[in-house]
DRENTOR-876383 format. One record per atom (N, C-alpha, C): x, y, z negated. Coordinates in steps of 0.1 Angstrom, whole numbers, plus 5000, padded with zeros to 4 digits. Each point is the difference from the previous one (the first is absolute). Example, Ala and Ser with C-alpha at 12.3 -4.5 7.8 and 13.67 -1.06 7.14 Angstrom:
# DRENTOR-876383
513249434922 499150125000 500950125000 499650115007 500950115000 499250114992 
This chain:
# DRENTOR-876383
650155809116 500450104990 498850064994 499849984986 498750064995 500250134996 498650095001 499650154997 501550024988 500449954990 500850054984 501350025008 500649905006 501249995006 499850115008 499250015009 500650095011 499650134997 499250004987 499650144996 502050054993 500149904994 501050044989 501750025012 500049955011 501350075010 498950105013 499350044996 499650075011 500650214991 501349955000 499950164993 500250115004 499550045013 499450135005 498550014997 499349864996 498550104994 500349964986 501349954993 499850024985 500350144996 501150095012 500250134992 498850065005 499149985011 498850085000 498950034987 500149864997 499349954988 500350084982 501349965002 501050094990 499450205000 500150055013 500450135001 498549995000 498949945001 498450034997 500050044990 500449914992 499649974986 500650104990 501350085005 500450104998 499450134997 499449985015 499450115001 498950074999 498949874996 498649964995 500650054980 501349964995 499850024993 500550164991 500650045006 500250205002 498550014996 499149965013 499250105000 498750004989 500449854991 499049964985 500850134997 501449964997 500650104987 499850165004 499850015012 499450135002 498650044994 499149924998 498550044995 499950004987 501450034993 500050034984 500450075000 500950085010 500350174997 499050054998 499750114989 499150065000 500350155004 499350095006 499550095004 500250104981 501050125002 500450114985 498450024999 499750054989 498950124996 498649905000 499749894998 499349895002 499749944987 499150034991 499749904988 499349865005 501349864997 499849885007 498949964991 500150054986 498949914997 498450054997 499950105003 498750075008 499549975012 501449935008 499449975015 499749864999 500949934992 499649864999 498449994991 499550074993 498850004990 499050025014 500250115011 499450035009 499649895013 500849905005 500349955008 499949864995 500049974983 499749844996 498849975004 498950065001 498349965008 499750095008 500850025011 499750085014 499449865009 499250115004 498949935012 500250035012 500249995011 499550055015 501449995007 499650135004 501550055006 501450004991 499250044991 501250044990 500749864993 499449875001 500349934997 500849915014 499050025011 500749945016 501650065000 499950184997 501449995001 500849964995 499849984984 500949954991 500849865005 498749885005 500749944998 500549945014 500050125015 500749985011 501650104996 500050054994 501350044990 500749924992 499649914995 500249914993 500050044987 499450054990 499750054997 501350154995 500150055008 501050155002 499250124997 498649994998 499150125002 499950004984 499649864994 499750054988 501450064988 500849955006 501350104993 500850075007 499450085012 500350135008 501149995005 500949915005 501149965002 500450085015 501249995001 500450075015 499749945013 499349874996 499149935010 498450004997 499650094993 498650005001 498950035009 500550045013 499249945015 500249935006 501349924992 500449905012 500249985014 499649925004 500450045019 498650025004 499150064993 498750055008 500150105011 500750134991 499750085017 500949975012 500949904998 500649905011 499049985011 499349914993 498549965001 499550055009 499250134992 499450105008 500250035012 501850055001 500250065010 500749915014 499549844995 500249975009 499149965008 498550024986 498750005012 499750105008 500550094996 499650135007 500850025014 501549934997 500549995014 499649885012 499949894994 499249915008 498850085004 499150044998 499150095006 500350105010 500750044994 500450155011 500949915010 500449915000 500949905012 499050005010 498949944999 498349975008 500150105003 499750134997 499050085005 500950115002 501050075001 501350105002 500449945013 500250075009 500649935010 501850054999 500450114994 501250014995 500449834994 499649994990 500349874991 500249875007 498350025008 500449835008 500749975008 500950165012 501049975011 501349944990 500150094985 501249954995 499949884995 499149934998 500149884997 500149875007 499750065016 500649925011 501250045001 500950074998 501250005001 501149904992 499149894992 500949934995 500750044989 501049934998 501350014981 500050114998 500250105015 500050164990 498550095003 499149965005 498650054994 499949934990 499849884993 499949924992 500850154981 501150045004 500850024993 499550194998 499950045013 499050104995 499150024994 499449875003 498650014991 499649974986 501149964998 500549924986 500450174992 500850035007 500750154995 499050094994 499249995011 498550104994 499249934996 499949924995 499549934990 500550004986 501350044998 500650014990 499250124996 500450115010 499550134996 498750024997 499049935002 498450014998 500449964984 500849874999 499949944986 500350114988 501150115006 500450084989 498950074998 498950105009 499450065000 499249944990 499149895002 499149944994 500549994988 501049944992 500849964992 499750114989 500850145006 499950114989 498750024999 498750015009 498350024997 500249974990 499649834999 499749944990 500750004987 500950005003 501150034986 499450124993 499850145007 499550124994 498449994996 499549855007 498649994993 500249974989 500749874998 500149914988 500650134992 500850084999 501050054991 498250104994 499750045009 498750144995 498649904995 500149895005 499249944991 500049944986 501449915001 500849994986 499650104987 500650175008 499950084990 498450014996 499049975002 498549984998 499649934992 500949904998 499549864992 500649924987 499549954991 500249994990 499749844994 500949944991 499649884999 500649914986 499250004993 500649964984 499550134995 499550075000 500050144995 500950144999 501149975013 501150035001 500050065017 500750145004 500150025009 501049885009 499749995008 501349935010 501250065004 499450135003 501250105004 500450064986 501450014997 500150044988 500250145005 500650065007 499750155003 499750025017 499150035002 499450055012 500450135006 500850005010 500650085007 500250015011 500350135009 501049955012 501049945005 500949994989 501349895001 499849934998 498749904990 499349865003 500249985010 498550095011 499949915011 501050025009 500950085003 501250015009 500849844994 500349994987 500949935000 499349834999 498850005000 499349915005 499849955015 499550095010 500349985012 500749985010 501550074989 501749955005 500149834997 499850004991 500049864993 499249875008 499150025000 499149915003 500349975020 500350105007 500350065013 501349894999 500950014993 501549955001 499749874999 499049974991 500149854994 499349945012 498750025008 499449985011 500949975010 500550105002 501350005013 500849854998 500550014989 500649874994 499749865003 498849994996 499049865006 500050025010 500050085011 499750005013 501349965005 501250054995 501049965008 500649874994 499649954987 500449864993 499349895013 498350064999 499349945011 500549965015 500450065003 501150045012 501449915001 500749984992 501149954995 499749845000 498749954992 500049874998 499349955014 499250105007 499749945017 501349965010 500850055000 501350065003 501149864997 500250014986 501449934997 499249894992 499149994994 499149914994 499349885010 499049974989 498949885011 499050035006 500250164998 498850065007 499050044995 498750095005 498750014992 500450104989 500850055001 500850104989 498750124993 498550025003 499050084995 499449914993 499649915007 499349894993 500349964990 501649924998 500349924988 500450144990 499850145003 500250084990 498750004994 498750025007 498749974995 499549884991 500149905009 500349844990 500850024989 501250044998 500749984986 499350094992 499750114999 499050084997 498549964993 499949925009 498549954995 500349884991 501249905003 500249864990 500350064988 500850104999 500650064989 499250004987 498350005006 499450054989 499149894995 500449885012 498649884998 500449934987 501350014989 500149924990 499650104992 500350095000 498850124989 498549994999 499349935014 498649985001 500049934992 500749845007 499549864991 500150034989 500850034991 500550004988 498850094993 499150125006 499250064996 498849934996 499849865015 499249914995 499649914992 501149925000 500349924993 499950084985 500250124995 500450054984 497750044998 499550035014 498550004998 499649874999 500649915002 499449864995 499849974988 501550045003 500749994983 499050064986 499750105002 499350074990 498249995000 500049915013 498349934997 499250175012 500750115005 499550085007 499449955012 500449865006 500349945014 500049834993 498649985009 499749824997 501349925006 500649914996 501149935008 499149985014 498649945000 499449985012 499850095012 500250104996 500150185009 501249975001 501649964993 501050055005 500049905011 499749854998 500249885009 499850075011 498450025000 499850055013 500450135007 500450094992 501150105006 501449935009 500449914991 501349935009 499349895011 499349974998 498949945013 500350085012 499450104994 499350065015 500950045005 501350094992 501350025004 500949875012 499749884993 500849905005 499049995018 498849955002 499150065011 500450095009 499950144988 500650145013 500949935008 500949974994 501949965004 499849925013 499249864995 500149935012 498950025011 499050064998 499550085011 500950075007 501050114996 500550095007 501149935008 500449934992 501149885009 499749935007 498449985002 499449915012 500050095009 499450114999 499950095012 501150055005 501150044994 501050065002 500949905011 500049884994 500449935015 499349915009 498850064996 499049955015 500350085015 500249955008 499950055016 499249965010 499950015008 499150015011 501149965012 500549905005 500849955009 499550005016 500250065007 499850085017 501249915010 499349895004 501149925011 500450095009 501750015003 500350105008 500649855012 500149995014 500149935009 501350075010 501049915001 501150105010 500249855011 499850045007 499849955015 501449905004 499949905011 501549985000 500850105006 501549984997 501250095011 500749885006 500950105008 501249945006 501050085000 501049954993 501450044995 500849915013 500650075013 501049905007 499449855002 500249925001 499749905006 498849914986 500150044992 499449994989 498650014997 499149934997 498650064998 499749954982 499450154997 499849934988 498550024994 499349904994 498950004995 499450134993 498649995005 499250154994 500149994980 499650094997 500549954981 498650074994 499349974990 499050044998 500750054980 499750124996 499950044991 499050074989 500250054990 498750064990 500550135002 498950115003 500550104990 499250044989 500350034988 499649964991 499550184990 498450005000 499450134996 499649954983 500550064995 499650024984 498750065002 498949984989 498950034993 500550134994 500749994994 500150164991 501650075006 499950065012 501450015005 500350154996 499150044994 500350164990 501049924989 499749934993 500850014986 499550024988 500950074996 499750094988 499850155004 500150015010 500250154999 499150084998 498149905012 499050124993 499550004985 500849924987 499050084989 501250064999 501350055005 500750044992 499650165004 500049995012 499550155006 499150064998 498849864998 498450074995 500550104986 500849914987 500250014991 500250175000 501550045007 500650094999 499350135008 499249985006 498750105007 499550034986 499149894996 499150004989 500950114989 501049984998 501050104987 500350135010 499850035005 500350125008 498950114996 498449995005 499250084990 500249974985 500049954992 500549984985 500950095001 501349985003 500850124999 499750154998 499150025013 499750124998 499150054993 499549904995 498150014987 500950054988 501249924997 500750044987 500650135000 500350095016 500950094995 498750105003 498750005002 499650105004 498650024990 499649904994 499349964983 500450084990 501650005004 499950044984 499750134992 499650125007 499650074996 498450035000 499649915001 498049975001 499749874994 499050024996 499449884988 499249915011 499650095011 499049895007 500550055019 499549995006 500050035013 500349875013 500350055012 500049895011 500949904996 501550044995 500849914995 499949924993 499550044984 499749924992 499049855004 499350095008 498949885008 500549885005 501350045011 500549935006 500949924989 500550004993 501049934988 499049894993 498650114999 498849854994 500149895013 499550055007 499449905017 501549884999 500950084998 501149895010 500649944986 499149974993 500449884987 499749925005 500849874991 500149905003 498749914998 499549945013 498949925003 498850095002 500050165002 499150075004 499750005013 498749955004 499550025011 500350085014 500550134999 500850075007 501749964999 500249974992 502149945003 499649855006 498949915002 500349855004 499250055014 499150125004 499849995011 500850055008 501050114995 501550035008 500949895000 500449954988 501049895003 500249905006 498449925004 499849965011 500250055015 499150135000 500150055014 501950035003 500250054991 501649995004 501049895004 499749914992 500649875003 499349965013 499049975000 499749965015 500750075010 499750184999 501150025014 501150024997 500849984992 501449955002 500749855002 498349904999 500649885006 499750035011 499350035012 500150055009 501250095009 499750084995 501250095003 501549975002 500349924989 501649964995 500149855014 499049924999 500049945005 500350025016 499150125007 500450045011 501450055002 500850014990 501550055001 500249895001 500249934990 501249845001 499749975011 498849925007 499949945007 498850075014 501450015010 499250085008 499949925014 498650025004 499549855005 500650015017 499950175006 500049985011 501749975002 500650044990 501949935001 499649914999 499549914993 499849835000 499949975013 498850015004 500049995014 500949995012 500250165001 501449995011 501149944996 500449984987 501549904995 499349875009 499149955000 499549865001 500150005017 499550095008 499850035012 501549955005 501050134995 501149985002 501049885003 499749954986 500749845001 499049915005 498949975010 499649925001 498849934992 499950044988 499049944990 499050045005 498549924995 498650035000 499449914992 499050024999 499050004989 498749875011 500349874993 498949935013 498950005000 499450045012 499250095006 499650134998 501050074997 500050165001 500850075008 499850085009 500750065011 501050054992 501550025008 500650134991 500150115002 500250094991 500150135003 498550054993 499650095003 498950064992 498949904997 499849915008 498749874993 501149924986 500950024998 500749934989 500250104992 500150135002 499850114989 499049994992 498550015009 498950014997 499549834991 500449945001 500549844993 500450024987 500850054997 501050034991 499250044990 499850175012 499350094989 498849974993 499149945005 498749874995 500449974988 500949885000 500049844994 500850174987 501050104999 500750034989 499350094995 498650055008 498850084991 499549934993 499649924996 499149875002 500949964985 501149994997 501449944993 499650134991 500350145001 500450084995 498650044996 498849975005 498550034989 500449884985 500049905001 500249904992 501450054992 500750025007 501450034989 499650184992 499650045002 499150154995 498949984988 499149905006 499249894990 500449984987 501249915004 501149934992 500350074989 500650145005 500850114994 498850044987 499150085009 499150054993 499449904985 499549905004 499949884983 500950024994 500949945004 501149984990 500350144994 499950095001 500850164995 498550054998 499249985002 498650094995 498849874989 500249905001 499249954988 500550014988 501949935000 500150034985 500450144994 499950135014 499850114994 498650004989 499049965008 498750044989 499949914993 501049915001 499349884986 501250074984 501050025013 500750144987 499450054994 499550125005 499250104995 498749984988 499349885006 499049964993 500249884987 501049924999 500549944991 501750034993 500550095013 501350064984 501049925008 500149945007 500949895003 501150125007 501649994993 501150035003 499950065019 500350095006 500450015009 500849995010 500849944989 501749925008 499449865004 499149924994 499649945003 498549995013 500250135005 499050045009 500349955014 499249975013 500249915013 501250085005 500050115002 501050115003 501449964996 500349984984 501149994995 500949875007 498949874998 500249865003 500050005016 499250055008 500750035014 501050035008 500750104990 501250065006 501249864994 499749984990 500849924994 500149865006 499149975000 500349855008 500250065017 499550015007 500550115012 501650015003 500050094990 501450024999 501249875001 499549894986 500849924995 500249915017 498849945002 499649935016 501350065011 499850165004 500950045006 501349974999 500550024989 501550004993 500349855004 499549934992 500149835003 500550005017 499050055007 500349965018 500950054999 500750114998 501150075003 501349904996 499549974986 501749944998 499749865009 498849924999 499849905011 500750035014 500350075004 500050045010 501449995003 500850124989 500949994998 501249865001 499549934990 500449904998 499849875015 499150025005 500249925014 501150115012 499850145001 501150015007 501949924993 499850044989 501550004995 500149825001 498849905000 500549885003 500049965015 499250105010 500549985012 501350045005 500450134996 501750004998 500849904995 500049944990 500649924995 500349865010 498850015008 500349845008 499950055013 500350085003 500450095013 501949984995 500150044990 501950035000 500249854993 499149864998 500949914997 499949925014 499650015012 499649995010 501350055010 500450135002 500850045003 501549954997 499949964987 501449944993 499749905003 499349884998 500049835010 500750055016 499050115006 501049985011 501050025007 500850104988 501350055000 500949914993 
């Protein structure tokens, strides 16, 4: 039975597929609501050659920021607040008992994580809304009247629409194929990649851009891709060894297995985190600037542009320890261990129990400098080749990471899918021969 056929009767993951796609697409037609009291075409005059941050957000929004829409932070302080609770899990001892408690620590924690999100959510919203009112673009205020019920009805707005992605997010993990933050980020970021090309392609067009520049723009693009797809499923294979048993009169042979350590077993998640750290001061540069021409803020708004020396030496350091970090969650070596202990497995010639922790923990430092490495090129050179030659930022390592990332995951998923629903299938035509 080939992949088409068994894709096309496997239809418990066609309605997953179906109700994604649904739901991926709410949340486009969400980022054209626009936000009352908002001159779109002041913001779009504003936001057509934004640089830095202002441009990173734009287009992890898909582009929602530059027409103020009710998704104009998108699932960032999601984000945020879920770095902030991963953190306080480590180091709270409230947090970490509940999170040995299993489905319902798991569900508390989630709970107050919502509630960090709102908090964060309105900050920012009342940054964006008191910076807005500051700024000007076409020659035209943005805010057509600047008020209190602006930013109230701004912060409602933006707060509701946030919540929204968070729980769409929620919904497609749930009843979907999963990954429900991610593929809201991914659609987000593809949304805008035919607006790029097309921008290139019209600079060719007009002699702005040598065809030989564009070649090699799609060069190095086509490169990024398969680089990140080499590493992405590269692993590091760890013979695990289970001894023989005896079942009753029975003896059966010892069995030797892989377990199998990814190079980059973070993901996507440290630029996504570095990212959303990085917009967190921005936020507050904008709401606390605007009444001073110059000061600490302002400074900080210069520093954390795009390809400036100070934003590639943070967005490194941050991605490194959140490949780190993230990685110590997913995969936690001393459970490895004892699961292995348990059933008999080891590692040949490594004791088990703490000399097989200490094993582990080696060979997936070792994995996780290199996959941090990884992270860091790809998301920090064609930041500054951005910066220094103009090149689109959808087309930045960042953008193309999460996206291919993403795409890689989804694939296993329905792969996956699709081999349970054909091991069912010849499980129950198995049953019927013998009935």
């Amino acid at each position: 039975m080939d992949a088409a056929n068994l894709f096309f009767k496997a239809h418990e993951l066609k309605r997953k597929l179906l109700f994604t796609i649904c739901i991926l697409f709410v949340c486009r037609l969400g980022s054209y609501i626009t936000i009352p009291g908002v001159n779109s075409l002041a913001l779009t005059a504003l936001t057509a050659n934004a640089k830095g941050i202002l441009n990173m957000f734009n287009v992890l929004s898909g582009g929602s920021l530059s027409r103020m829409s009710i998704f104009a932070l998108s699932i960032v302080p999601y984000i945020t607040a879920s770095i902030v609770m991963s953190l306080l899990t480590v180091t709270v001892k409230f947090l970490e008992d509940l999170k040995k408690e299993g489905e319902l620590g798991r569900r508390k924690i989630n709970q107050y994580t919502r509630y960090l999100t709102v908090v964060l959510c309105a900050f920012q919203a009342y940054g964006l809304a008191r910076g807005l009112e500051g700024m000007h673009g076409g020659g035209a205020n943005i805010v057509i009247l600047s008020s209190g019920l602006f930013r109230v009805t701004t912060v409602l707005t933006i707060l509701v629409g946030t919540m929204l992605l968070m729980w769409l997010g929620e919904q497609i993990s749930q009843r979907g194929i999963g990954n429900g933050i991610s593929l809201i980020i991914f659609t987000s970021i593809v949304s805008g990649l035919p607006r790029v090309f097309a921008s290139l392609f019209e600079l060719a067009r007009t002699g702005a851009m040598s065809p030989f520049t564009l070649i090699g723009i799609f060069g190095a693009v086509f490169m990024l891709i398969y680089f990140i797809v080499f590493v992405e499923r590269a692993q590091r294979k760890i013979q695990i060894q289970y001894p023989k048993r005896q079942v009753g009169n029975k003896i059966f042979e010892g069995q030797s297995t892989y377990l199998p350590l990814k190079v980059n077993t973070a993901g996507v998640i440290p630029p996504i985190f570095a990212s959303s750290i990085i917009l967190f001061p921005a936020t507050i540069a904008n709401f606390v600037s605007i009444d001073s021409e110059g000061g600490f803020w302002n400074m900080v708004l210069i520093h954390l542009g795009q390809g400036k020396p100070l934003y590639l030496a943070l967005y490194i350091s941050f991605i490194v320890f959140f490949a780190f970090f993230y990685t110590s969650i997913v995969f936690n070596v001393k459970e490895t261990a004892d699961m292995l202990k348990k059933n008999g497995g080891f590692v040949p010639g490594i004791r088990p129990g703490e000399y097989t922790s200490e094993y582990l923990d080696k060979i997936l430092t070792r994995l996780t400098t290199i996959g941090a490495a990884y992270i860091a090129f790809v998301c920090v050179l064609p930041e500054y080749a951005s910066s220094k030659y103009g090149i689109p930022f959808a087309l930045g390592g960042t953008s193309f990471l999460i996206v291919v990332s993403v795409v890689l995951e989804t694939f296993s998923q329905i792969q996956s899918s699709l081999f349970t629903y054909q091991y069912e299938s010849l499980m129950k035509k198995a049953r019927f021969r013998r009935s």
